[in-house]
MIDRENKE-81720 format. One line per 5 residues: number of its first residue (from 1); their letters; for each residue z, y, x of C-alpha. Coordinates in Angstrom, 1 decimal. Layout:
BEGIN
NUM = A = Z/Y/X ~ ... $
! end
This chain:
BEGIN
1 = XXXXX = -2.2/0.8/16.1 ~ -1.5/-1.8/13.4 ~ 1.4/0.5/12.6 ~ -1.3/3.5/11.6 ~ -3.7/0.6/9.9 $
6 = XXXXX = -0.8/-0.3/7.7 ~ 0.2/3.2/6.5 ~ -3.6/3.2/5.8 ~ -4.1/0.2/3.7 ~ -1.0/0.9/1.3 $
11 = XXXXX = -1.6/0.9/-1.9 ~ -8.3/-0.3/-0.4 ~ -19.1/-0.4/-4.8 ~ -18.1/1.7/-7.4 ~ -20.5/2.1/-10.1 $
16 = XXXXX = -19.3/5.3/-10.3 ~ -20.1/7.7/-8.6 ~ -16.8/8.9/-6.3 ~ -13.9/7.0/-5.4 ~ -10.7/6.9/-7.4 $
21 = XXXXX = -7.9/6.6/-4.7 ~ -8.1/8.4/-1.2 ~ -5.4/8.1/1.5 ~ -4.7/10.8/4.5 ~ -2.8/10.3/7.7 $
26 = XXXXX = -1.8/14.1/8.8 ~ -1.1/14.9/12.1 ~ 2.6/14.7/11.7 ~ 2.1/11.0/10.7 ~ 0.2/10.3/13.5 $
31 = XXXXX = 2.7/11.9/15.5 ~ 5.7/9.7/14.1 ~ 3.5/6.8/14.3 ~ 3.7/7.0/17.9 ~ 7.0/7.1/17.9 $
36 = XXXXX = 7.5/4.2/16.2 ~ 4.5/2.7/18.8 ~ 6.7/3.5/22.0 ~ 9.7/1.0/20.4 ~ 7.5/-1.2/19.3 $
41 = XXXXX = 5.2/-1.5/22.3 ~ 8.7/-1.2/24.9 ~ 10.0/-4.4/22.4 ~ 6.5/-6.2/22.9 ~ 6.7/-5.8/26.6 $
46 = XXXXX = 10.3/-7.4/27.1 ~ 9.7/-10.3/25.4 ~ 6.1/-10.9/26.7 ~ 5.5/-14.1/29.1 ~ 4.0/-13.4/32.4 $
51 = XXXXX = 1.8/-16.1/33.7 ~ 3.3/-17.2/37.4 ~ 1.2/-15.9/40.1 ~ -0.5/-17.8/42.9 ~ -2.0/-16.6/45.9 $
56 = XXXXX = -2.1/-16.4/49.9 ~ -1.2/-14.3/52.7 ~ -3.0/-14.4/56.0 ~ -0.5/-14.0/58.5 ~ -3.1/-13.9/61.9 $
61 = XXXXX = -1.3/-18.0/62.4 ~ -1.9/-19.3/59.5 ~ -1.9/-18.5/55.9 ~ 1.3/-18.4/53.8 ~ 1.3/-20.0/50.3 $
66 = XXXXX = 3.1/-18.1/47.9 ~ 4.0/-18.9/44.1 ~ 6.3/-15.7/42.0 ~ 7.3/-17.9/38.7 ~ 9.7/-17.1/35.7 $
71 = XXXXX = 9.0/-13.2/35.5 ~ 10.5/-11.8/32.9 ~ 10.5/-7.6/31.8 ~ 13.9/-6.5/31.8 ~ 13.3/-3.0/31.7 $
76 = XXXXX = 11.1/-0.7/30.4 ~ 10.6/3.0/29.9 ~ 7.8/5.0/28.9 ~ 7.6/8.7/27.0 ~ 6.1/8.4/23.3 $
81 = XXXXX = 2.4/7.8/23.7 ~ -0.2/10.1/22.7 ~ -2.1/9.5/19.3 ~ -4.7/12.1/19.0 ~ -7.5/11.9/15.9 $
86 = XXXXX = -11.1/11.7/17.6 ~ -13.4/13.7/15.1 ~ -16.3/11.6/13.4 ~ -14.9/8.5/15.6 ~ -11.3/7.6/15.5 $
91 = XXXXX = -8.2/7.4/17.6 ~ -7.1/8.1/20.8 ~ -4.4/6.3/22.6 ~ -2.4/7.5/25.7 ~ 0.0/6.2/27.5 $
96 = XXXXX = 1.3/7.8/30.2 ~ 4.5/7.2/33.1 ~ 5.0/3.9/32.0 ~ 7.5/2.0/34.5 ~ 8.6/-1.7/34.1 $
101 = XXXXX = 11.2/-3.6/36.4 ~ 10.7/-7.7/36.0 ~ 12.3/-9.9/37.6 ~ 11.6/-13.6/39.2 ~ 11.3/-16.2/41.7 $
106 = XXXXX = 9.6/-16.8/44.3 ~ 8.8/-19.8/46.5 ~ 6.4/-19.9/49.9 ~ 5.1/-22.4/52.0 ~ 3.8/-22.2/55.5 $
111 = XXXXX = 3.2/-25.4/57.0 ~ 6.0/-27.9/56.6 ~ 8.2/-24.9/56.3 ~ 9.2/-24.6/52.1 ~ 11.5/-21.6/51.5 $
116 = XXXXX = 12.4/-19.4/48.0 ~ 14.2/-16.7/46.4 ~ 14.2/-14.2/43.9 ~ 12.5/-10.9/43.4 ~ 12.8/-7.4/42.1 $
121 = XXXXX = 9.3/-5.7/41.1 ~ 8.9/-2.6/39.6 ~ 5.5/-1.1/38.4 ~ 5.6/2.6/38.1 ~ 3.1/5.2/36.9 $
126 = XXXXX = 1.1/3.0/34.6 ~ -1.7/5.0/32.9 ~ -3.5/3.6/30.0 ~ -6.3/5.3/27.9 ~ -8.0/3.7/24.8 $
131 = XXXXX = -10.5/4.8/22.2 ~ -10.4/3.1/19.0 ~ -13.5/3.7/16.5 ~ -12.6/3.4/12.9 ~ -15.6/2.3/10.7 $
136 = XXXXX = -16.4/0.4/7.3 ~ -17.6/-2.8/7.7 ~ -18.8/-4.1/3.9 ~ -16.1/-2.3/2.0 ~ -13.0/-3.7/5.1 $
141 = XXXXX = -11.9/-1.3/7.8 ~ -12.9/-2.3/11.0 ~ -11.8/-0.8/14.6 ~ -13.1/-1.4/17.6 ~ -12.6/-0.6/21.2 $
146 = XXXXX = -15.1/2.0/22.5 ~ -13.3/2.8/25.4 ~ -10.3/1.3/27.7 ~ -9.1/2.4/31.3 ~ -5.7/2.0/33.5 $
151 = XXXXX = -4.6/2.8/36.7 ~ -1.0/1.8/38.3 ~ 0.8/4.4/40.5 ~ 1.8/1.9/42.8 ~ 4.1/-1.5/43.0 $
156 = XXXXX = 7.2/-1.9/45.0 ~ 8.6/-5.4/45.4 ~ 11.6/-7.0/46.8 ~ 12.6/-10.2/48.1 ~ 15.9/-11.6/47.7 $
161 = XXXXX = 17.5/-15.5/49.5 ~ 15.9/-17.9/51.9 ~ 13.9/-16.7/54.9 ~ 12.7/-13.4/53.0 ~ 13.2/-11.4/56.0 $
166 = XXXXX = 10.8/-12.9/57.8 ~ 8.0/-12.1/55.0 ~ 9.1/-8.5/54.6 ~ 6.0/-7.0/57.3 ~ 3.8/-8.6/54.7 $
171 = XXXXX = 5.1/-7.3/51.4 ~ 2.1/-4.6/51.7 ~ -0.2/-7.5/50.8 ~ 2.1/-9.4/47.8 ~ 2.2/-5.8/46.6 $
176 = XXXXX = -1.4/-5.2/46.8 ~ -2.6/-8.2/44.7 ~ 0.0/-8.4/42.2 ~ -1.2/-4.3/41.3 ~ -4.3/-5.5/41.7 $
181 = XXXXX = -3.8/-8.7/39.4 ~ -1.8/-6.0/36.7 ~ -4.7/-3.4/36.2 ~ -7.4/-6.2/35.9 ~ -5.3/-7.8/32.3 $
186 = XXXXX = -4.3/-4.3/31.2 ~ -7.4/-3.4/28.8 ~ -8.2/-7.2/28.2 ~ -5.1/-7.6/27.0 ~ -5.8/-4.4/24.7 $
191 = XXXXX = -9.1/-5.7/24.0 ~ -7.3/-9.0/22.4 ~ -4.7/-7.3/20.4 ~ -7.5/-5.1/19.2 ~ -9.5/-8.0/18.3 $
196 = XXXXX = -6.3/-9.3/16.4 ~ -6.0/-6.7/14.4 ~ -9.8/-6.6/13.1 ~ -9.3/-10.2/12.2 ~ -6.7/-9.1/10.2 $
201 = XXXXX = -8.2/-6.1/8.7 ~ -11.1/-8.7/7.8 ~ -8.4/-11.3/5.9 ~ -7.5/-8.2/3.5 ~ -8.3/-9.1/0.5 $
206 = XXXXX = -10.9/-6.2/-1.9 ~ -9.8/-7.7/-5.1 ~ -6.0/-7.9/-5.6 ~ -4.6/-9.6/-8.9 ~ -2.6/-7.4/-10.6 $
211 = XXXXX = -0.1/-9.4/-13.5 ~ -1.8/-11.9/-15.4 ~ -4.6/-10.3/-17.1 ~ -6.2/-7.7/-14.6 ~ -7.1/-6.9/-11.1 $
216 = XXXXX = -7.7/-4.0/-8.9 ~ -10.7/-3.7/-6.7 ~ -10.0/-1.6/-3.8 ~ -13.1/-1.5/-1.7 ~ -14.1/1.3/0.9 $
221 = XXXXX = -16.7/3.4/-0.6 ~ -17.6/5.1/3.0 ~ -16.7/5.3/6.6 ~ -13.5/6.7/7.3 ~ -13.8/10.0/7.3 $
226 = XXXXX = -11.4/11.4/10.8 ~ -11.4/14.8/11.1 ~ -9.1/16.7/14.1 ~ -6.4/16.9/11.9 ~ -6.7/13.8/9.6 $
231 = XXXXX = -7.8/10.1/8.9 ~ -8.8/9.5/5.0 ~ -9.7/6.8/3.4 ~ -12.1/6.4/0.3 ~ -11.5/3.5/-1.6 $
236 = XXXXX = -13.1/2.3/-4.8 ~ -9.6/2.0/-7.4 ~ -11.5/0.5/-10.3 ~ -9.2/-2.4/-12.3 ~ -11.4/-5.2/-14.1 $
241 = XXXXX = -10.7/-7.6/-16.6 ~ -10.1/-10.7/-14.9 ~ -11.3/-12.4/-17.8 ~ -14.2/-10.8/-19.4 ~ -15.0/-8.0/-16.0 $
246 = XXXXX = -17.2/-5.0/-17.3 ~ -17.5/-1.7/-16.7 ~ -15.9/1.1/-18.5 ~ -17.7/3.8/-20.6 ~ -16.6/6.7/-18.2 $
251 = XXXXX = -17.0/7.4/-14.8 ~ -14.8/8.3/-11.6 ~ -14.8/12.2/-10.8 ~ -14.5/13.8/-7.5 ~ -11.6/15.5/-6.4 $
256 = XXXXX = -10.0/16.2/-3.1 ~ -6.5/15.4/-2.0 ~ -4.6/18.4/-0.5 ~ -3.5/18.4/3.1 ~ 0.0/18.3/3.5 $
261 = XXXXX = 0.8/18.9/6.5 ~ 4.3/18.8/6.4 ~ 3.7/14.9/5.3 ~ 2.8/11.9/6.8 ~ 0.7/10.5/4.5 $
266 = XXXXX = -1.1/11.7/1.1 ~ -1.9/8.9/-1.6 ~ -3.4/10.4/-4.7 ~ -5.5/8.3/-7.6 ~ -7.6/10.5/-10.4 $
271 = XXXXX = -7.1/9.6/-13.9 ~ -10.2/6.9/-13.3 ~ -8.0/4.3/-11.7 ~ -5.5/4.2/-15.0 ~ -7.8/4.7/-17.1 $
276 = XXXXX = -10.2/1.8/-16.2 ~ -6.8/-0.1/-16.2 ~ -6.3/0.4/-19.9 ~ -9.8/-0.2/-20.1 ~ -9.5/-3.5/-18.4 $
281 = XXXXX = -6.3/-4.2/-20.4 ~ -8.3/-3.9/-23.7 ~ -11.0/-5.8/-22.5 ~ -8.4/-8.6/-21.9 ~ -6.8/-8.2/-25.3 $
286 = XXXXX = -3.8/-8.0/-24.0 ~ -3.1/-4.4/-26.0 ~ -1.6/-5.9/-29.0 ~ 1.2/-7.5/-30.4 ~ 3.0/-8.8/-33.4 $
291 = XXXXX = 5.6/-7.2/-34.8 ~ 7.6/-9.3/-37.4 ~ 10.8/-8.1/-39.3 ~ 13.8/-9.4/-36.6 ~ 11.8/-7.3/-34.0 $
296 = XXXXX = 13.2/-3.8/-36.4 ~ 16.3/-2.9/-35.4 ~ 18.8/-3.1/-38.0 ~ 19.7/0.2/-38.4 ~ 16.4/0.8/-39.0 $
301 = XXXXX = 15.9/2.6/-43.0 ~ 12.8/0.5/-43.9 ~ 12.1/-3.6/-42.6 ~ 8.9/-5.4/-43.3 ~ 9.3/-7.1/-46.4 $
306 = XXXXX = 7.0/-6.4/-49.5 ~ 10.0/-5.1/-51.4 ~ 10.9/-2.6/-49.7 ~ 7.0/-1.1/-49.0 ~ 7.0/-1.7/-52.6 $
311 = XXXXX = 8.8/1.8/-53.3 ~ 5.6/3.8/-51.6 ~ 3.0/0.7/-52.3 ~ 4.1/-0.4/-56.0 ~ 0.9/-3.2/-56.0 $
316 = XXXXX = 3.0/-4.7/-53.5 ~ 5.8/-5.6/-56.0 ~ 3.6/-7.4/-58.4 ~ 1.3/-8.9/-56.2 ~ 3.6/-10.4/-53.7 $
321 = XXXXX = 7.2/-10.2/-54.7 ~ 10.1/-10.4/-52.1 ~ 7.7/-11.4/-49.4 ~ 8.3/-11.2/-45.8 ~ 5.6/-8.9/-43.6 $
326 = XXXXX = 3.8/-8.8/-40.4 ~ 2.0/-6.3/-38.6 ~ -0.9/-6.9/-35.6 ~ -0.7/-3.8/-34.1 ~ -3.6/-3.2/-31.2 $
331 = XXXXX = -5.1/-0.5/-29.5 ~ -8.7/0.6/-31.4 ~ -10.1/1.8/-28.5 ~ -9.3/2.5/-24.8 ~ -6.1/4.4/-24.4 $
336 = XXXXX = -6.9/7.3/-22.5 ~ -4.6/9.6/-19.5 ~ -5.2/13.1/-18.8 ~ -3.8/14.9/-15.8 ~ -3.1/18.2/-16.1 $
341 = XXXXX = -1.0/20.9/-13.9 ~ 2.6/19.0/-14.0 ~ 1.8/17.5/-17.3 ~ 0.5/13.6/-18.3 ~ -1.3/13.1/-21.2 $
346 = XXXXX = -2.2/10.3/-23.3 ~ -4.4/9.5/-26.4 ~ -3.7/6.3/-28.2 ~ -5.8/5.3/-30.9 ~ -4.7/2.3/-32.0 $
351 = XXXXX = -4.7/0.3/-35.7 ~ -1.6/-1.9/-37.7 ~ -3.1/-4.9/-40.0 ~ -0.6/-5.7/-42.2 ~ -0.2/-9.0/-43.7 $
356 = XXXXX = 2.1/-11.0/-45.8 ~ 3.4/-14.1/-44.6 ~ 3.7/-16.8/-47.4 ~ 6.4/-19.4/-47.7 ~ 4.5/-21.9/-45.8 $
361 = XXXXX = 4.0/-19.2/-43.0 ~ 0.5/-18.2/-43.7 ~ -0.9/-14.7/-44.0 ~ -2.1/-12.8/-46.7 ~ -3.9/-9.5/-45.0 $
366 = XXXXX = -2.9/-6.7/-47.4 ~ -4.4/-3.6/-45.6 ~ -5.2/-1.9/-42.3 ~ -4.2/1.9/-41.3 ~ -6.1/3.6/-38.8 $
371 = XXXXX = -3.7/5.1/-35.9 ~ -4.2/8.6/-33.9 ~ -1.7/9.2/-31.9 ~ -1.2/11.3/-28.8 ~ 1.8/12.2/-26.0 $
376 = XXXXX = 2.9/14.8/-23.0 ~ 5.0/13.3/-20.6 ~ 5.8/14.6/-16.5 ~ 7.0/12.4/-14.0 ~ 8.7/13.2/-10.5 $
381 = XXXXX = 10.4/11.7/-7.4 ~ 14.3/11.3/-7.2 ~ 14.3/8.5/-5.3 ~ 13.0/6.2/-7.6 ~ 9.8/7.8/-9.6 $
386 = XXXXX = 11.2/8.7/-12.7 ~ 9.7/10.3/-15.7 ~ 10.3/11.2/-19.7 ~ 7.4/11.4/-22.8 ~ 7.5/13.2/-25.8 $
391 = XXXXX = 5.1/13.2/-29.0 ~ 2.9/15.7/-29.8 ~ 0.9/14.5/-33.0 ~ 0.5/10.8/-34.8 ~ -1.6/10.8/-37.8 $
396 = XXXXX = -2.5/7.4/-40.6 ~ -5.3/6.9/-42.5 ~ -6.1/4.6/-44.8 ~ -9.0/2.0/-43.0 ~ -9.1/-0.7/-45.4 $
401 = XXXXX = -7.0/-2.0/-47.7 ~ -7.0/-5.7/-50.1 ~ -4.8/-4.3/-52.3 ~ -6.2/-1.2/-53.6 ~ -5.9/2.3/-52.5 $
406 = XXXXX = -2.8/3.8/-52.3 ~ -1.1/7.0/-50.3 ~ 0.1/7.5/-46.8 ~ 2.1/10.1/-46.7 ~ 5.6/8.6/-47.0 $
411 = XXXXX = 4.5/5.9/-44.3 ~ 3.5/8.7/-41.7 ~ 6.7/10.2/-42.1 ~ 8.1/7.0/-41.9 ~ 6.3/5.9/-38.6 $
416 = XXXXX = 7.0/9.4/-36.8 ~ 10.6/9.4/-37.9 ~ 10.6/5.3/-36.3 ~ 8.6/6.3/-32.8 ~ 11.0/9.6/-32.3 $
421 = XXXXX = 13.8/7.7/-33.5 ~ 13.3/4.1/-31.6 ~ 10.4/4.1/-29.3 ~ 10.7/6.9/-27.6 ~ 14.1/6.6/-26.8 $
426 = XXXXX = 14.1/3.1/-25.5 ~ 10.5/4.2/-22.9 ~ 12.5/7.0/-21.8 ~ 15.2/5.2/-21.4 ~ 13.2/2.6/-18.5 $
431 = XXXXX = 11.5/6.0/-17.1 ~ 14.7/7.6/-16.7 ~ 16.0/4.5/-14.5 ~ 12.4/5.1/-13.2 ~ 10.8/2.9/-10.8 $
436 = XXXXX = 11.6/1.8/-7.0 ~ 8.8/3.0/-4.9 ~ 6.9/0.5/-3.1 ~ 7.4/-0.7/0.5 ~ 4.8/-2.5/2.7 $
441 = XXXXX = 5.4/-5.1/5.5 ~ 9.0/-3.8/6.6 ~ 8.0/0.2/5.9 ~ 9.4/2.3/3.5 ~ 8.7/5.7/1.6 $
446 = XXXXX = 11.1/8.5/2.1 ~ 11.1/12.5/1.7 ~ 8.3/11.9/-1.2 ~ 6.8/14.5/-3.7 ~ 4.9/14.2/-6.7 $
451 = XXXXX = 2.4/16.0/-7.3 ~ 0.5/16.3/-11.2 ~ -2.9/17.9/-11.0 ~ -5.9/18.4/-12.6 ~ -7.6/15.1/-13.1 $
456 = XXXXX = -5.3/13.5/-10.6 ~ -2.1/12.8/-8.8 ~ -0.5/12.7/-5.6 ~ 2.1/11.5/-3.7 ~ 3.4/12.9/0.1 $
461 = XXXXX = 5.4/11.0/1.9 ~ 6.8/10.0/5.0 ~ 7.4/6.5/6.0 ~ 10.5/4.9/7.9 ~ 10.4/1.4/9.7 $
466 = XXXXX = 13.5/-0.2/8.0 ~ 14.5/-2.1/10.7 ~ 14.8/0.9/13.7 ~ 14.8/3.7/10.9 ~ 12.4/5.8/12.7 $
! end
């Protein structure tokens, strides 16, 4: 099961109003979970240690002290269990025909008389069912054990060196108890793996640090919602400031993610979740930076120096001849995405304060232009997540200015000529690398789609343990 909690948790109270990431575990996923449960759960078995067994046979004379010691599983087979979705409760777990062969030692003693051996056991037709409910417990899933029952098809041992012969009329009873002494540890066992795993699930941290400035908060806003066909998960996807936390000035919307059944699991996060990031982001101040003249590229056709803005800003000239320059460039207000059907948008309104810099390195502020600037951009799955942005408009104006008014028009053309000419080129660039997609405690995504929507996106996936490759 912790394989299904896992897939789950990947990438979990809003003051809004809906939730801004939602997860879904199809049917097919629950099916190839289960696969990778049987290796898993034959792997667990083998190297499981089996507690030496004590006991006595009454043998009409006298009772015969037994002791079986050093059992060890050394095989195991078993079909895939059965994972079925519960509606309104959980999980169901099956397992069906499972045999196991362990061998041992054994030692008796009747009397004076000490003899030993070894032993063949094999436990055949084990049958285990378990229900699992799947709940929200303040903002954590929890699971929990609603129902557990086993029975053993039957036990057939054999003893091997010593005097075994002679305690071969009473293998009946040695049989009897050690089925007996199986089925009773069968659902506790369950029961503490189970409990296990809800300590864990409780350790899973709601607030997860994200770089050095923001975090995410990825509460569950409601119960798991299990349906016959799915599990989803609704979980808050709000990032904060982890300096100065507030809310943003725009709320999460509700959408749906679509069932994919072809998929194992669906991950899809509206335009809320990266839109609260910028929001946090601003809130931090960590949208803006300072651009001095060895940051230009060479090649560039204008540098930030007072003589060369000089030719469109001829105050510059007199005022502050052959002067070096420096721009604070920061976002305004909160950059904002947009999804649309296979298209990302983005408005940036943002601002430039230029200043110039003295001999003695201090600033002079000369002016401030106002920025409006907005972009289209898709993005898609080729192994990595790769993606490419174009502009579609980027308008100055004049927002203050220490110098006197002056126009704009050559700098507009100047800074759309530098962001098709520079910026642009270098992002899409890094997108068209793109971006490894993540992987979580050993598991990894394959056969994944992208999918752009209106006011969110989605990604389908399937998910491969990268040790077994299943």
């Amino acid at each position: 099961m912790q394989l299904v909690i896992y897939f789950l948790m990947i990438v979990t109270y809003t003051h809004a109003d809906y939730p801004a990431l939602k997860t879904l575990l199809s049917e097919k996923g629950l099916r190839d979970v289960s696969q990778m449960l049987s290796v898993q759960i034959q792997s667990k078995l083998k190297s499981t240690e089996i507690p030496e067994v004590r006991g006595g046979v009454d043998i009409k004379i006298g009772t015969v002290h037994y002791v079986l010691s050093n059992m060890r599983v050394v095989q195991c087979s078993m079909p895939d269990p059965s994972l079925v979705f519960v509606e309104g409760t959980g999980v169901s777990l099956e397992v069906s025909q499972l045999t196991l062969a362990i061998t041992g030692n054994w030692a008796t003693q009747f009397g004076i008389i000490h003899d030993g051996g070894s032993f063949d056991l094999a436990v055949y037709n084990i049958h285990i069912y378990t229900l699992l409910q799947l709940a929200d417990d303040a903002g954590r899933l929890s699971i929990t054990t609603v129902q557990c029952s086993a029975n053993i098809g039957g036990v057939n041992i054999q003893f091997h060196g010593g005097a075994s012969i002679f305690f071969k009329p009473f293998v009946s009873g040695f049989s009897g108890k050690i089925s007996e002494m199986i089925h009773e540890k069968i659902c506790p066992a369950i029961q503490q793996a189970i409990n296990g795993l809800e300590t864990t699930l409780q350790l899973i941290p709601v607030n997860i640090p994200v770089g050095q400035y923001i975090s995410l908060s990825i509460p569950l806003t409601s119960s798991p919602a299990v349906t016959a066909q799915s599990f989803e998960l609704d979980i808050k996807g709000e990032f904060y400031s982890r300096s100065s936390p507030s809310e943003p000035p725009f709320s999460a919307l509700e959408f749906d993610v679509p069932y994919a059944e072809n998929y194992m699991l669906s991950v899809a996060a509206s335009k809320f979740l990266v839109n609260s990031a910028a929001y946090a982001l601003l809130s931090s101040g960590a949208l803006q930076i300072n651009i001095t003249d060895d940051m230009i590229p060479k090649i560039s056709p204008i540098h930030l120096n007072t003589s060369q803005f000089g030719d469109f800003i001829p105050q510059l000239r007199t005022l502050y001849p052959n002067m070096e320059m420096q721009v604070l460039l920061y976002a305004s207000e909160t950059p904002l995405f947009s999804f649309s059907s296979g298209v990302i948008d983005i408005h940036v309104p943002a601002a430039a304060k230029f200043s110039a810099v003295k001999p003695d390195g201090t600033l002079v502020p000369l002016f401030r232009l106002d920025v409006d600037g907005s972009f289209s951009g898709s993005a898609r799955i080729d192994k990595n997540l790769i993606g490419a942005f174009q502009m579609k408009n980027l308008t100055l104006t004049l927002g203050s200015s220490e110098i006197g008014d002056f126009k704009i028009d050559t700098l507009e053309q100047m800074s759309v000529m530098a962001v098709k000419m520079f910026v642009l080129p270098k992002l899409n660039a890094v997108l068209k690398a793109g971006f490894p997609l993540p992987t979580l405690k050993g598991f990894s995504l394959t056969n994944s789609q992208l999918l752009i929507k209106n006011g969110f996106v989605a990604i389908f996936t399937d998910v491969q343990d990268s040790l077994t490759g299943l």
